[in-house]
N, C-alpha and C positions, 0 to 999 in steps of 0.2 A: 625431519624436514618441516614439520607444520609448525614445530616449537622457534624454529630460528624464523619461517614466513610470517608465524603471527606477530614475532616482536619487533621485526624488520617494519612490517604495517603499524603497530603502533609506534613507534619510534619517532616513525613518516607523518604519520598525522598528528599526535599531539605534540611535535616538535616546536618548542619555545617560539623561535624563529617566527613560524610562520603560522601562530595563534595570532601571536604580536602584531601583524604585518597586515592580518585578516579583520583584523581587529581596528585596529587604525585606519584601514582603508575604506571599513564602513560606516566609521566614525563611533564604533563603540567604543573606543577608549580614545584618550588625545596625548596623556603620559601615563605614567606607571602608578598605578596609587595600592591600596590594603587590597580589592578586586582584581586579580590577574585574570585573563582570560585562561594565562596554562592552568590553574587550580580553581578556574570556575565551569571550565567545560566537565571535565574527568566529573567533576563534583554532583555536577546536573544530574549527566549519562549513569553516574550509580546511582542517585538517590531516587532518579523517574523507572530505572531497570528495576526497582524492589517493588514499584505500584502502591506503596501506603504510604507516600507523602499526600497529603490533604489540606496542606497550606502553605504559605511562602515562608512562614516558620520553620518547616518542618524540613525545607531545600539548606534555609540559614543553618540549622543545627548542624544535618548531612557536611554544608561548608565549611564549620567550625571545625567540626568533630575529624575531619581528613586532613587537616593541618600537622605540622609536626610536632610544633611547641605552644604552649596557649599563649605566648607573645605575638604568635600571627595569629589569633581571635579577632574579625572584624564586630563590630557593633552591628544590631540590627540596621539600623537608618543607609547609613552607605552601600551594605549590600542592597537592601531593596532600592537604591536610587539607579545602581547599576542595571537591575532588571527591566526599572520601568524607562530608562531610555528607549527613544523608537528605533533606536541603531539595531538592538537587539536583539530583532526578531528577524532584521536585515544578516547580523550577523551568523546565527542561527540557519540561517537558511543556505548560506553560503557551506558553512561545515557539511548540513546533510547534501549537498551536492559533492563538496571532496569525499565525503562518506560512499557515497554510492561508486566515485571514478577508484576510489581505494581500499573498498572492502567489498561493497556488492558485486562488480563487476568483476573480481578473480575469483571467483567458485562458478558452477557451469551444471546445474545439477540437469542428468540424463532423463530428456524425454521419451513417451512412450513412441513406439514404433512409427505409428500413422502420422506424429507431430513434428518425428526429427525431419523433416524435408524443410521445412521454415525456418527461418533465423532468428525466429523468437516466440513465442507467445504470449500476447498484450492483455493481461486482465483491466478491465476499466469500471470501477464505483466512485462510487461517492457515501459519507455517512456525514451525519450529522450530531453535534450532541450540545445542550443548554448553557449557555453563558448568562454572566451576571445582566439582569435584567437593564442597568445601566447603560447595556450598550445597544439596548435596540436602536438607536438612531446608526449605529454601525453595523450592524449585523440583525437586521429584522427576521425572523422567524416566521415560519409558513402557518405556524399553531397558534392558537390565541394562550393555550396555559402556561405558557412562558415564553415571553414577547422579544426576547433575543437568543441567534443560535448559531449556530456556523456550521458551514460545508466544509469539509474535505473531499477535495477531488484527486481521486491516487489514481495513475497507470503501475501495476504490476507487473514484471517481468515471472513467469512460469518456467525461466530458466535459472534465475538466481535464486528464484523464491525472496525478494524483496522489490523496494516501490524502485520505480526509474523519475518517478514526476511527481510533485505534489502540488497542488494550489489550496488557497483557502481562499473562501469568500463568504457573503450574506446563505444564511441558509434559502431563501426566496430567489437565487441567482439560477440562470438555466444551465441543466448539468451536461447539455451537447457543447456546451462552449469551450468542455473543457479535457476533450475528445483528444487524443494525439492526433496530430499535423497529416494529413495524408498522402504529403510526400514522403514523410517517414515511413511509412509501412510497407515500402518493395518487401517481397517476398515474406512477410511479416500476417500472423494471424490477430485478430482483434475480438476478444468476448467482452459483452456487454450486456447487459442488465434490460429491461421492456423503456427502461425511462429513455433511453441514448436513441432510439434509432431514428435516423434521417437517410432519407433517400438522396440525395445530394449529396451527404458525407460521404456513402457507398459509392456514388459511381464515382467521386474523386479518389477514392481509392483503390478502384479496379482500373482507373485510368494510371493511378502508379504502381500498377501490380502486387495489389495488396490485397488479402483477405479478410474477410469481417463474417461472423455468427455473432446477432443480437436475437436476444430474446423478445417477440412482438407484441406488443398493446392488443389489450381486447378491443379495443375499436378497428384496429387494422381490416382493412377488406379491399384487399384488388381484386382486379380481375383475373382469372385462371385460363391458362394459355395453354398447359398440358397434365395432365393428374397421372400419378401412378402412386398403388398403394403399398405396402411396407416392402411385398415381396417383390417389388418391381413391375409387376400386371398391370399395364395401359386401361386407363379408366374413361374413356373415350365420352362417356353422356356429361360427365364434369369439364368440361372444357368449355369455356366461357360462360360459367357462372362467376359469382361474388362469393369467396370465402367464409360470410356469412349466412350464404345461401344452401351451404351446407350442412346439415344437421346431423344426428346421429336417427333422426328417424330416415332421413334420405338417402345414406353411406354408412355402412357400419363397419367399415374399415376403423382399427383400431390406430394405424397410420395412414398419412396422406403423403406423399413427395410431391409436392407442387412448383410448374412453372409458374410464374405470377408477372405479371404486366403493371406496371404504375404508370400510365402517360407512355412514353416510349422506353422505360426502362424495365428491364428484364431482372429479376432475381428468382433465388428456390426460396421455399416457405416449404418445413416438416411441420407438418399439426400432428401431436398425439394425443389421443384420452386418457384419463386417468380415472378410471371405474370408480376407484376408491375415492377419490376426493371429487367426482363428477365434475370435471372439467377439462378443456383443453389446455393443451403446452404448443404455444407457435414459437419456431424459428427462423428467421431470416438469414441466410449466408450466398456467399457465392463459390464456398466448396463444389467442384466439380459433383454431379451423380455419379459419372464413370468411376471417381478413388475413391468416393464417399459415400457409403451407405447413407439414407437415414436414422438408422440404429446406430451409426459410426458419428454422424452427426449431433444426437442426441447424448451420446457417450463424453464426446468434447466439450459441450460444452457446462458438464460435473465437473470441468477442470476451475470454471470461474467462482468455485464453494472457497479455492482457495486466498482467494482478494477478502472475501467475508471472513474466513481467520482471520486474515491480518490485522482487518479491523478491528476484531475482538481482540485480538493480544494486545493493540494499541491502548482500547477502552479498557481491557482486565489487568492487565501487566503492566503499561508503562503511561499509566496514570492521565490518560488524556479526562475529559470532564467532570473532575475532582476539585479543580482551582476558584477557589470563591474570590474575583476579582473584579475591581470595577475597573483598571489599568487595562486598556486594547495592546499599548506593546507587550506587556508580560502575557495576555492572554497569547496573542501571536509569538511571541517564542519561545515559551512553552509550548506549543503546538509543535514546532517545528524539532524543540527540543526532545521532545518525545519520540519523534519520529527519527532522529539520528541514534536516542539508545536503541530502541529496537533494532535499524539497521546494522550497528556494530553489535549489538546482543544474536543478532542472525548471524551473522555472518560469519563469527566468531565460531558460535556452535556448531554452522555447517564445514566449516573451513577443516574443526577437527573432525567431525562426523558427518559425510554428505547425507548419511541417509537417520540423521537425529529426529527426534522427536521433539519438534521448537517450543510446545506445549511444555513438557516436562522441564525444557532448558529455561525457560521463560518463567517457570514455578520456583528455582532454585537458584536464583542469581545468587542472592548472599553467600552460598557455598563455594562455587566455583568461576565467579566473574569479579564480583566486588574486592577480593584480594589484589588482584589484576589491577586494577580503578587505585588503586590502592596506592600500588607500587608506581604508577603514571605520575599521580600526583607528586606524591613523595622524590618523583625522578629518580628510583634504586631500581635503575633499566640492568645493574647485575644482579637482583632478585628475582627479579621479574620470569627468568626461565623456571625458575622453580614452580611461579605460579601458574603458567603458563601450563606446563608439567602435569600439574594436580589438576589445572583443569579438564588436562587431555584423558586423564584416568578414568574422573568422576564422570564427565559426559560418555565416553564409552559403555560402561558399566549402567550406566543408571538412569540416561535418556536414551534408551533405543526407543523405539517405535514399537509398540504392540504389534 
C-alpha cells in the first residue's frame, strides 16, 4: 500500500501537465525551450537533497547528468538565465505550497498523551544565515561582519513533522510579524522562542480559542496576582510583587507557577532555576493549571527542539547558505527550493516509516531517494516501483531511530 501511495503522490505532482501550467501561470516560462520545468524541478530536489552542491555549477552538472541522451545537454548560459528569472522563486514557492497540500499533510505522526486534545501543535522560528554581500540593499543584516542576510520564518506542524508556512525577509525585519494569523489557532497550541512574545497577539488568540507557550525575555516583569510553587503550595507574601522582585535570596522555590497581570490582561508565567547554568527559564502560556502542571508545562515546551532540527537539516543537508550569488531571484528560489526537497525528502521517509530517523534518511539520499529522482525525470513511472521498493527496505533496516 505505501509503494502504490507513494507513486500515485509522485505521479500527482510532478505531472507534466501541471509543472507546465504552474510554470506559465507564474511566468516562469512563456514556451517550451532546452529548460523544462518537468526535468528542472526533480533535478533541483535531488541535487539540494545530497547537500554538496556549492554552486550554480554544481545544479548545471546534477541537470546535465539526469538527462537521458547528451543530445538534451543544455549549455551553461540558458540554464542559469532560467534561474535568474524573478518568476522563479515565485514559482518555486508555489510547488512548496502543492508540496505541503500533497505530501506533508497525508502522514499524521501520533502525539503524546497530554498533546492529542489540540488539532495541531504550531512550532514558530525563525534562522538566518549570510548572503552575498551585494545584496545588502535587499536583505540588510543585523551584524556588521557581513552586511547582507536573510530570515527565514517557518511555522512547523508537530503533527506532520514538517513546515506548514515559510516567508523570507531582511534579516533586520521583526520576527512577530511573522506569527500565524490568530484566527487560525482555534483549538491549536503555538511554541515559540523569547524573541515572539506579544501580549496582544495572546489575547487575540485566546479570544479564538487558541493556545500559546512562549518562552519570556529577561526583561519581562509584570505584576504577580497569585504564586504557587512547583508542588502546588499557595505562596501568599509573592502576590503583588514584580517578577523581578523576586530573587533566589527572597524564594528558594526551584519553580514558581504564576498568575501574572499586564494592564488588564491575565496570563501563567512558570520561572524555573537552573543550578547548573545559574539562571532562570520563564514561560508564558495560557494552558489551564488544573490539566497542566508546571512540570507538564516545562516538558512541552522540549517539543519546540524540534523546529531547531528542521533548521539544521535545512542548513546541513539540503544546502541552504552554500550559494555564492549576487542574483536575489536565484538566491530566493533556492531558498524556497530547498525547502520543498526537504519536504518531499520528509515526507517520503516518514510515509514509509512514521517512526524514522529523518537524521539518518537525510544522511543517505543518494542510496535510496535519488534513484527515485531518477526515474521522475527519466518519466519510467514502470520503474519506479522497484525504486520505490528498495527504498522501502533500506529505510526500514537502516534509518530507525536509536
Amino acid at each position: 500500500m505505501t509503494i502504490i501511495t507513494l507513486k500515485k503522490q509522485f505521479m500527482q505532482f510532478f505531472n507534466v501537465d501541471i509543472l507546465q501550467k504552474m510554470a506559465k501561470r507564474t511566468g516562469f516560462i512563456q514556451r517550451n525551450r532546452a529548460v523544462l520545468p518537468e526535468q528542472l524541478v526533480p533535478c533541483l530536489v535531488s541535487a539540494l537533497s545530497k547537500g554538496n552542491c556549492h554552486a550554480i555549477a554544481d545544479l548545471y552538472r546534477q541537470f546535465n547528468g539526469m538527462c537521458l541522451t547528451e543530445t538534451d545537454n543544455v549549455a551553461y548560459k540558458p540554464f542559469h538565465n532560467q534561474l535568474r528569472k524573478a518568476a522563479f522563486a515565485d514559482f518555486m514557492k508555489q510547488l512548496v505550497q502543492l508540496a505541503i497540500a500533497q505530501f506533508a499533510r497525508q502522514q499524521c505522526a501520533l502525539l503524546p498523551k497530554r498533546l492529542s486534545c489540540f488539532d495541531d501543535i504550531l512550532l514558530q522560528d525563525g534562522s538566518s544565515f549570510h548572503v552575498h554581500k551585494a545584496l545588502a540593499d535587499v536583505y540588510p543584516s543585523r551584524f556588521k561582519r557581513n552586511p547582507a542576510a536573510i530570515e527565514c520564518h517557518m511555522t512547523m506542524s508537530l503533527r506532520t513533522f514538517n513546515p506548514v508556512a515559510m516567508a523570507i525577509s531582511a534579516d533586520t525585519a521583526s520576527e512577530r510579524t511573522y506569527l500565524p494569523k490568530a484566527f487560525r489557532m482555534k483549538n491549536k497550541l503555538l511554541l515559540a522562542d523569547a524573541g515572539y512574545p506579544d501580549f496582544d497577539y495572546f489575547a487575540d488568540v485566546e479570544r479564538h480559542n487558541g493556545f500559546y507557550l512562549f518562552r519570556g525575555a529577561k526583561s519581562l516583569n509584570p505584576r504577580i496576582v497569585e504564586a504557587r510553587n512547583g508542588k502546588g503550595r499557595v505562596l501568599p507574601k509573592l502576590a503583588g510583587m514584580k517578577l523581578k522582585d523576586i530573587t533566589r535570596r527572597t524564594n528558594r522555590s526551584e519553580v514558581l507557577d504564576l498568575k501574572v497581570c499586564r494592564g488588564t490582561q491575565e496570563c501563567r508565567v512558570i520561572r524555573r532555576w537552573f543550578a547548573e547554568e545559574k539562571r532562570f527559564c520563564i514561560c508564558l502560556t495560557n494552558l489551564p493549571a488544573e490539566s497542566y502542571s508546571a512540570d507538564d508545562i516545562m516538558a512541552i515546551y522540549r517539543c519546540r527542539w524540534q523546529v531547531e532540527l528542521l533548521f539544521k537539516e535545512l542548513k546541513s543537508h539540503t544546502n541552504w547558505q552554500k550559494f555564492v550569488t549576487a542574483q536575489k531571484a536565484i538566491v530566493d528560489g533556492l531558498v524556497w527550493a530547498s525547502l520543498l526537497a526537504l519536504i518531499i525528502r520528509r515526507s517520503t521517509a516518514m510515509r514509509i516509516m512514521p517512526s524514522v530517523s529523518l537524521f539518518k534518511a537525510a544522511k543517505n539520499v543518494d542510496v535510496w531517494l535519488l534513484p527515485i529522482f531518477e526515474c521522475i525525470c527519466h518519466r519510467s513511472w514502470s520503474e519506479i516501483t522497484e525504486k520505490i521498493d528498495w527504498a522501502v527496505c533500506y529505510i526500514t533496516i537502516n534509518a530507525k531511530k536509536s
